[in-house]
C-alpha positions as CSV (number, residue, x, y, z in Angstrom):
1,X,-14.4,-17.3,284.8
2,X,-12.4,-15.2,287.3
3,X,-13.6,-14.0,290.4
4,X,-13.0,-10.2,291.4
5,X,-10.3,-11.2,294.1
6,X,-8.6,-12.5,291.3
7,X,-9.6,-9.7,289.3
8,X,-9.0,-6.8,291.4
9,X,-5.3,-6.0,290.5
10,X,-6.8,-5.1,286.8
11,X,-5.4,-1.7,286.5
12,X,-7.1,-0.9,282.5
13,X,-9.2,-3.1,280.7
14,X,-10.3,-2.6,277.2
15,X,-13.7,-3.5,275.8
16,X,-15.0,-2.8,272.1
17,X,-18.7,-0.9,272.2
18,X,-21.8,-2.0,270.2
19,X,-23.5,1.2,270.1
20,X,-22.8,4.9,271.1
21,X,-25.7,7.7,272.2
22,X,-24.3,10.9,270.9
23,X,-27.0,13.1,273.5
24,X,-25.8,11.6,276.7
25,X,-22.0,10.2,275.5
26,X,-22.9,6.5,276.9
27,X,-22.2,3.6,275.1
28,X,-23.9,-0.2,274.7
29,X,-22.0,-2.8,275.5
30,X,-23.4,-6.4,275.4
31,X,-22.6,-8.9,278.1
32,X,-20.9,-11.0,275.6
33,X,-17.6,-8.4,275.0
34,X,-16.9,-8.4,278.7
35,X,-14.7,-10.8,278.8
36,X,-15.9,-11.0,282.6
37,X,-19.3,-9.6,283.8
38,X,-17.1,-8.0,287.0
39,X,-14.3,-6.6,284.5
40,X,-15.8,-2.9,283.5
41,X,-16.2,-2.8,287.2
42,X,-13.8,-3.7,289.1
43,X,-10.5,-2.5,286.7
44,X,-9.4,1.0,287.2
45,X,-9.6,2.6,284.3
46,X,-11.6,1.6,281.4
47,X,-11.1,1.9,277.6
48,X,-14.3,1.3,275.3
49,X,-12.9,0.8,271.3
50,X,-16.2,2.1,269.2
51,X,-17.0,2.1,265.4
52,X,-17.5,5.6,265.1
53,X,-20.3,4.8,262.5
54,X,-22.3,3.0,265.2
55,X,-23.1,6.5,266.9
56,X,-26.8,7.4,267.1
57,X,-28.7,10.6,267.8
58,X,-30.8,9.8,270.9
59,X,-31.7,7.3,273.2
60,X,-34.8,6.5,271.6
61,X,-32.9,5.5,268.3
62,X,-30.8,3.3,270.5
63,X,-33.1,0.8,271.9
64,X,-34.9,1.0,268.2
65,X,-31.4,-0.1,266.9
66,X,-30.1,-2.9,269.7
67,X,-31.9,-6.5,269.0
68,X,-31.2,-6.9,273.1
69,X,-34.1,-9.8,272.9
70,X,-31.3,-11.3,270.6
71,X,-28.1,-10.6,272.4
72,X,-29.4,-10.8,276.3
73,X,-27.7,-8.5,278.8
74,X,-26.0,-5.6,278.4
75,X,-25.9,-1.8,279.4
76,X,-25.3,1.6,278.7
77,X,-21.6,2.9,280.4
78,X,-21.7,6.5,280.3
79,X,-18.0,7.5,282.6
80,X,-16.9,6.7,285.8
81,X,-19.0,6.5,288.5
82,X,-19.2,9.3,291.1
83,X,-20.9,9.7,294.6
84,X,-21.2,12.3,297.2
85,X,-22.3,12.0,300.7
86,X,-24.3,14.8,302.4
87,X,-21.1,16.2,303.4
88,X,-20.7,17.1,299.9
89,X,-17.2,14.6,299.4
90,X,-16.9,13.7,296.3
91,X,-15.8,10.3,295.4
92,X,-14.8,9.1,291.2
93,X,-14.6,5.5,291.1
94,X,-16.6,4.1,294.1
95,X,-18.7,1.6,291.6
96,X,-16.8,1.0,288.6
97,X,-14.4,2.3,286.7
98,X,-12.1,5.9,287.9
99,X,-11.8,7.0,284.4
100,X,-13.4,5.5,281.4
101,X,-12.3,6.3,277.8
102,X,-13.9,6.3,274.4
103,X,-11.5,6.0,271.0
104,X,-13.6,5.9,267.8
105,X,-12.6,4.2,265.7
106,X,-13.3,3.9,261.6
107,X,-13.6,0.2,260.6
108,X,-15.0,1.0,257.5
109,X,-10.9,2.1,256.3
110,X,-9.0,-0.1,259.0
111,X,-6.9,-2.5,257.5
């Protein structure tokens, strides 16, 4: 496993989406298709693939729909992460990712 020093120079990563919430726009992604728990974190710009017919309604069908008891850890990624201090500066990419990406996808026809 690397570490995030070794990581940091990680300009895009790409990592394929268990589930996506169409109210909110965030998608599941279970520990296991990280490649590297730091990885959707640390790279600059991240790309989710997702199965366009794993989208769901709400956040309540969600958790009906993940077996995370099964799978273990995982969590929802729902864009880049943005602060702003009380001086109203805006930051895009101080905790994760500066620009994150969803491409559906249909597996149901990919070949």
């Amino acid at each position: 496993n690397q570490t995030a020093t070794e990581l940091e120079s990680v300009d895009t990563a790409f990592i394929e989406g268990t589930l996506g919430v169409a109210e909110n726009g965030s998608v599941w992604i279970f520990e296991s298709q990280f490649v590297n728990r730091l990885l959707p974190f640390i790279c600059q710009h991240l790309v989710i693939i997702l199965d366009a017919n794993k989208i769901v309604q709400d956040m309540h069908e969600a958790y009906r729909t993940l077996d995370v008891a099964k799978e273990g850890y995982g969590l929802f990624l729902a864009g880049p992460s943005k602060t702003a201090d009380i001086e109203q500066s805006l930051v895009i990419g101080a905790h994760g990712a500066r620009s994150t990406t969803v491409y559906l996808v249909n597996k149901e026809h990919a070949d």
